[in-house]
N, C-alpha and C positions, 0 to 999 in steps of 0.2 A: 460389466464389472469395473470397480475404479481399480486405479494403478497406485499402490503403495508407493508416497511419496512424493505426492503432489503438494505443496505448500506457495499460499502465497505471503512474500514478506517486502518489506521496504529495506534495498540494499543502500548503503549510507553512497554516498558522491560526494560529504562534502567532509575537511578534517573536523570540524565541529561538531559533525553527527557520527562519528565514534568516540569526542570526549567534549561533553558538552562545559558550562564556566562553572555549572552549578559543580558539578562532580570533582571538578579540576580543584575547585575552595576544598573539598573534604580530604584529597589525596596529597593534598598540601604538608599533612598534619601527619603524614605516613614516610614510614622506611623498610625497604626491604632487610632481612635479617637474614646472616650467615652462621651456619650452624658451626661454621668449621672455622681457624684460623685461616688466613691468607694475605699473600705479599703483593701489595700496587708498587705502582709505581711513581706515584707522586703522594701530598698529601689529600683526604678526602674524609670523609664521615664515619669509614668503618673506624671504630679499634681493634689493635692487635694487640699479643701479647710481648710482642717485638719491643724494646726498650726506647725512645728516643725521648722526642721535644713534643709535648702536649700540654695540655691544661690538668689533666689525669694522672695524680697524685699516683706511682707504682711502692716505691719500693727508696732505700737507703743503699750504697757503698762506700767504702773510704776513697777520699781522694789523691791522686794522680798523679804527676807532676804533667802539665800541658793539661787538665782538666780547666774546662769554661770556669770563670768562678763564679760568675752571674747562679749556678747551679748548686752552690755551696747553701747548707742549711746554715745559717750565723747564729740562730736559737739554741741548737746543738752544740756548736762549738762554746757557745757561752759556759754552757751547762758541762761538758766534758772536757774541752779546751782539745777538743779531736776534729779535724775537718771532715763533715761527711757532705756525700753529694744529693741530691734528688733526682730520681730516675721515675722518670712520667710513661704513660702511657703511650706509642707513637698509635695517632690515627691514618688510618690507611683507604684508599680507594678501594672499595669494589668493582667486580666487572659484573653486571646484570645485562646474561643473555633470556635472549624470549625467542622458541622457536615453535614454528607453528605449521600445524597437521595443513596441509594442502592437497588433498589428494581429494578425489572425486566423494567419497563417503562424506566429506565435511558440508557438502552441498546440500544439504536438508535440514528440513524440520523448519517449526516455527514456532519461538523464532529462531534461526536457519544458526547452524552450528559455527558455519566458518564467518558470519559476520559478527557473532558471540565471540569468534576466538581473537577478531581482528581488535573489536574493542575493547576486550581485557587483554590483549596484546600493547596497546594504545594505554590503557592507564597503569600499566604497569610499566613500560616506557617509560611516561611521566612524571611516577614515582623516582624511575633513577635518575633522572634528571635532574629533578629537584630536589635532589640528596646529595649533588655534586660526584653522584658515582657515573659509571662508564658505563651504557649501554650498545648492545648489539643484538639485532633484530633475523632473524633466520624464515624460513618456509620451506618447507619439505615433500615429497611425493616422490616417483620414483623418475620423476624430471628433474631432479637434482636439487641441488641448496640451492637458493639465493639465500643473499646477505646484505645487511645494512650496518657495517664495522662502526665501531671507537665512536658514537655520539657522544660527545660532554657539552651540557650548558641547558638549560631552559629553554634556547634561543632555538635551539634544533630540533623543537617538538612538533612543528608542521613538517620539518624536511621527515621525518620518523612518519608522519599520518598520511603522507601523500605517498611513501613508500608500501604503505600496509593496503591506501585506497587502489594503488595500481596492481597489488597479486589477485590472481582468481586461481581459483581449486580445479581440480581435473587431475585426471592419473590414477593409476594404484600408490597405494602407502607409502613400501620399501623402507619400511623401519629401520633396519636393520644397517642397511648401507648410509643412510640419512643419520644415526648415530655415529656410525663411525667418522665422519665428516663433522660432526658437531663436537663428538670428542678432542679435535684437534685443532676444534675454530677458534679456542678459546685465548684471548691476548691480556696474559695474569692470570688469574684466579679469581674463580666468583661464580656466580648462582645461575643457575640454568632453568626456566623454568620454559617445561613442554607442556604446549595445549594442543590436546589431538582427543579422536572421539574410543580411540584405543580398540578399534574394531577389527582389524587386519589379523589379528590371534596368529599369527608366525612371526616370530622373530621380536616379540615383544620382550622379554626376560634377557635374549642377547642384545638386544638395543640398549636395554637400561644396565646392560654389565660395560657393555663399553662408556657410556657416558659416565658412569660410577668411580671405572677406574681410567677417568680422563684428566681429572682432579676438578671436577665439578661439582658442586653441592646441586644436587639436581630437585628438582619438586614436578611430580608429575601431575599435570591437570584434564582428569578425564571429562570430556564435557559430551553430554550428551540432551537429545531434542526429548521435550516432554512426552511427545509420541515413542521413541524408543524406550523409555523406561515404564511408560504403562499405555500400553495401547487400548484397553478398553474406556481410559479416561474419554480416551479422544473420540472414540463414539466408531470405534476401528472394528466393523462386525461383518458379515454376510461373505459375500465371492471377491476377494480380492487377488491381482495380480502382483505376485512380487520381483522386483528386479534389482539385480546387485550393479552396479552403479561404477562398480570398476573393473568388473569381468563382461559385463551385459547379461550374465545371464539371468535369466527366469522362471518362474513358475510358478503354478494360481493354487491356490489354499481357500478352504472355507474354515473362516473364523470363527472359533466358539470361547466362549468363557472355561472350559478346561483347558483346552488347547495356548489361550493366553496365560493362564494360570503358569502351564509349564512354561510357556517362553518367560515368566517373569519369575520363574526358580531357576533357570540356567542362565538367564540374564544377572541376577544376584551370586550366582556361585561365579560365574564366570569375573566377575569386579570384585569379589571378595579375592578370588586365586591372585590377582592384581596386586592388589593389596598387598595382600602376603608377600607377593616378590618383591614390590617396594621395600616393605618393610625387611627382608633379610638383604636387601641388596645396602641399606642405609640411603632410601629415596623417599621424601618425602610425596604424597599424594593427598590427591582429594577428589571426588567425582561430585558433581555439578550440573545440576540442569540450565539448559539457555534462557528459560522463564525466570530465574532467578534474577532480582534487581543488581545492577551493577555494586551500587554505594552498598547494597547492603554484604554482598558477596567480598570485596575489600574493606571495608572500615571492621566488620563485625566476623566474618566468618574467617575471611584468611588471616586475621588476627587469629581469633583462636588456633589454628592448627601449626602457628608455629610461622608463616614465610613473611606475613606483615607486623609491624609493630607501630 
């Protein structure tokens, strides 16, 4: 009998082969997008609806006494002999965190889930970087957080790939406790996005109520191996043995095309009910297979749904 689960794939060792130059040229031309308002700390690439000093034409008030007068409309005053001011749009920093499912379930398929989450972990890093916003890099199981805080600059794109190349997966999930921790890792405000395979089915709905009301604009990214979402593609038939990967346990099934039928109607309702919690919690999602081209999955699709621009 095989053992469900066997996959051979090429795990990247170098920072190059999670973001190669070609990809890096397309990601150049992108920004992460915040659905909600929020306050940085210095100046950066978001706009807010906060009033300051920008190039972002807002709005008119009368002037002051101590008002800049570098700010003073003179065309106005020409025309009403009233001094008014010009109040611009202030651009603000974002914080873009990325945190990622590490627990033993990421360790499959092909190509293999948690090297999939490592390199869209990786360029979307890279995006905030080169947006001049703040990123911070997380990984999760029920072995607790790491973290890789406050990156700003271009320049810290390897120290960010050598941090992702050094995690390995192992553990149960522990969603739940791994939200709460992410809830309050947050330094500012800014965009959260989770890549995990959303498998652990406990505590997923309270994980994403805490990160919800943490003041996180969250987007969840379900990613899952071509084998999980159709196993007869994969040629997945006869006496196989299955083993759950963070329990150990097991047990042999013989495969048939009813029998997958059904795993692939409670597999669909099961990501649909997902969904749905996103969508009432105000969390943005998307499920993803790891076969999916990189450039194509950022430039084209997470544009459409709303977290790339």
């Amino acid at each position: 009998m095989a053992k469900f689960g066997e996959t051979q794939h090429e795990r990247p060792t170098k920072v190059d082969e999670l973001l190669g130059s070609s990809l890096m040229s397309s990601l150049d031309r992108l920004d992460i997008v915040a659905r909600k308002i929020f306050s940085g700390k210095i100046q950066g690439e978001r706009r807010s609806k906060r009033r300051g000093v920008s190039v972002e034409f807002a709005d008119y008030r009368q002037y002051a006494a101590g008002d800049d007068l570098r700010f003073i409309d003179w065309n106005v005053y020409a025309r009403l002999d009233r001094l008014f001011m010009k109040i611009f749009l202030e651009e603000e920093e974002l914080t873009v965190g990325i945190a990622i499912d590490a627990s033993a379930s990421m360790e499959y398929g092909n190509p293999n889930k948690f090297d999939f989450a490592r390199r869209l972990a990786m360029s979307l890093g890279y995006i905030a970087l080169s947006s001049h916003n703040r990123a911070s890099l997380f990984s999760f199981s029920d072995r607790g957080v790491e973290r890789l805080s406050a990156l700003r600059g271009r320049r810290r794109t390897r120290d960010m790939g050598q941090w992702l190349l050094d995690l390995s997966p192992g553990g149960k999930t522990d969603f739940v406790e791994a939200c709460k921790v992410l809830s309050t890792a947050r330094q500012g405000r800014g965009v959260l996005v989770v890549i995990s395979d959303c498998l652990s089915g406990d505590g997923l709905s309270q994980g994403l109520k805490y990160l919800a009301g943490g003041g996180w604009d969250v987007f969840l990214m379900q990613t899952l191996a071509p084998e999980e979402i159709d196993p007869e593609r994969e040629g997945m038939e006869g006496d196989i043995r299955l083993e759950d990967v963070e329990t150990g346990d097991t047990c042999e099934i013989t495969v048939t095309s009813p029998l997958i039928e059904k795993y692939k109607e409670r597999l669909h309702s099961y990501c649909e009910d997902l969904r749905t919690q996103c969508a009432r919690l105000g969390v943005g999602s998307a499920r993803v297979s790891t076969d999916i081209d990189m450039e194509t999955l950022l430039v084209e699709y997470l544009r459409s749904r709303g977290l790339l621009r």
